[in-house]
C-alpha positions, 0 to 999 in steps of 0.5 A, a space after each residue: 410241786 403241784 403233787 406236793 402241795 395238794 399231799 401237804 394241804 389234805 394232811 393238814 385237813 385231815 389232821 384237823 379233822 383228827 384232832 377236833 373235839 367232839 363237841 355237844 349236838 344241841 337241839 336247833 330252835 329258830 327265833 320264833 315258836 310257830 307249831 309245827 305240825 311235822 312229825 320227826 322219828 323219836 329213836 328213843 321210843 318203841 316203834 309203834 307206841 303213842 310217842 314214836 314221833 314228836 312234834 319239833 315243838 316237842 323236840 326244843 322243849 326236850 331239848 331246849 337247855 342244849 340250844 347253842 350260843 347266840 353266836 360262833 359255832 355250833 353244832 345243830 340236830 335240826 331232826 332225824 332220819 327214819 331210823 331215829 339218826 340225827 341230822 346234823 348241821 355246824 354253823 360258823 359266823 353269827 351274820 343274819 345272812 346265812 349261806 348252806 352247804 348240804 353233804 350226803 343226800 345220797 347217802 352212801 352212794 356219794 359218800 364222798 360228798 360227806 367225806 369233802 364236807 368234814 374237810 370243809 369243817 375242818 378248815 372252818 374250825 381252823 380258819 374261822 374268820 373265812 366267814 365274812 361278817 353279817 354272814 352265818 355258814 350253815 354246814 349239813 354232813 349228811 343228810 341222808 344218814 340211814 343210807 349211808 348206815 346201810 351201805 356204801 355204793 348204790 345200796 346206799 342211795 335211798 333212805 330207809 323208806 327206799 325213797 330217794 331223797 333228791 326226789 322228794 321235794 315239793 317242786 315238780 315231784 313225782 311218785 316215779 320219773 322215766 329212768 333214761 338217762 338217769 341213774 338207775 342202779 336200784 329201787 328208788 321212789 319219790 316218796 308217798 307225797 312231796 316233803 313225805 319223808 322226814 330227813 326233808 321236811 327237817 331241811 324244809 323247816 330249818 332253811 325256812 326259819 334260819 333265813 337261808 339265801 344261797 345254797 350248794 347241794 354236794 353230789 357225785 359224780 361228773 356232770 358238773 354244776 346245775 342251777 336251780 329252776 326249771 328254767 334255771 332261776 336268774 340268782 341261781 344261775 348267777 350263782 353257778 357261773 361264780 362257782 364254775 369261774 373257779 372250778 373244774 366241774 363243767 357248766 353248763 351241765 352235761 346233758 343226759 337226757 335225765 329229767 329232774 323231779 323232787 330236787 331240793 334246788 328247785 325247791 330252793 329256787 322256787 321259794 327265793 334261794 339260790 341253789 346249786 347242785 355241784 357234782 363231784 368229778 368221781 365217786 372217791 375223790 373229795 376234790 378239796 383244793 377246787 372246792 376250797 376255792 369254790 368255798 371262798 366264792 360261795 362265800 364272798 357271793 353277791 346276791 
């Protein structure tokens, strides 16, 4: 019985995610017009010339009659990778209070986090009104989108800059990291400086302006649910055992000995956000019946 329902529910999914319109990617463009000093690859110019890069001021102007509806869903280019890819967020619900899912950080090393997260919109697209009111869901397919171009499995993980995106955050960071108990299947660095690379600073600035308050970072594979802080924040922690009250991943954490630099949810926790990281039990599963559970808590979470 349980075999059948888990083959009926994937099949609707992925039904749905067949059979959803394409849909215009719009420009995000926040509420207030602050410069932004930022510069984002600009995939329509020749590398090397004087307007390579634009400024996101630059970007909305380009782009400011594609900007979505003030509410119901949408979808957002917040920026673009190092190779001129656009990152990609959908937004669900028009509440002031907004919730993220992040998807494919690593690329095509966990591809299956990108793979879970079309299934998670293509349940939103059809059931729209999971979102409570007074809140907006924010879902990020892949953020980590010339990783996943270049290949899947480990040689996917990095960006095109070789830089590991997960390690590239302004909290704790470091150029490099001790490699024990950490993966360690290929070259990866934390980046020139902190926020160096521009699929982060693209995340950096759009969190910041949508008034982001509670985040999961999808990953693979099997140490379970981490809370963001080092020591983990109080809200995070909260946060964590909501969703391990409804999952399978473990929590606390697996303990590998890996010590953590640059992590987008230590970021998130240092600046008031509670943040997870939720890791997938494998590398090819998207384990979307516990996930859609996981959904409906991160959803009706309290801060």
């Amino acid at each position: 019985m349980a075999s059948h329902l888990r083959s009926t529910l994937l099949a609707l999914v992925l039904g749905l995610v067949l059979a959803l319109p394409a849909g215009t990617a719009t420009a995000y463009e926040p509420e207030t017009a602050e410069p932004r000093l930022v510069r984002v690859e600009n995939p329509t110019a020749p590398a090397g010339s004087a307007s390579a890069t634009l400024s996101v001021d630059d970007l909305r102007a380009e782009q400011r009659d594609l900007r979505p509806p003030s509410s119901g869903s949408g979808t957002l280019v917040i920026g673009y990778s190092v190779e001129g890819r656009p990152i990609e967020v959908v937004r669900f619900g028009e509440g002031s209070r907004a919730r993220l899912i992040v998807a494919g950080i690593h690329g095509g090393s966990e591809a299956n986090t990108t793979a879970l997260a079309h299934e998670l919109l293509a349940y939103m697209q059809a059931h729209p009104e999971t979102v409570p009111d007074g809140l907006t869901l924010y879902i990020l397919p892949e953020l980590n989108p010339d990783g996943a171009a270049r290949a899947s499995g480990p040689q996917g993980r990095a960006n095109a800059r070789g830089v590991d995106l997960n390690r590239n955050w302004p909290a704790a960071w470091q150029p490099d990291w001790p490699r024990s108990g950490c993966w360690n299947l290929g070259p990866t660095t934390g980046g020139e400086r902190p926020a160096s690379e521009p699929e982060t600073m693209s995340l950096i600035q759009f969190i910041s302006a949508s008034g982001v308050e509670a985040l999961i970072n999808y990953h693979s594979a099997a140490l379970g649910i981490f809370a963001g802080g080092q020591p983990p924040e109080t809200r995070s922690l909260r946060l964590a055992e909501a969703l391990a009250a409804v999952s399978t991943y473990p929590f606390p954490p697996i303990d590998t000995g890996c010590v953590f630099t640059g992590q987008l949810i230590d970021w998130a926790a240092n600046n008031g956000i509670a943040a997870v990281d939720i890791e997938l039990h494998n590398h090819r599963d998207t384990d979307l019946e516990v996930n859609l559970a996981i959904l409906s808590a991160f959803l009706a979470w309290q801060p």
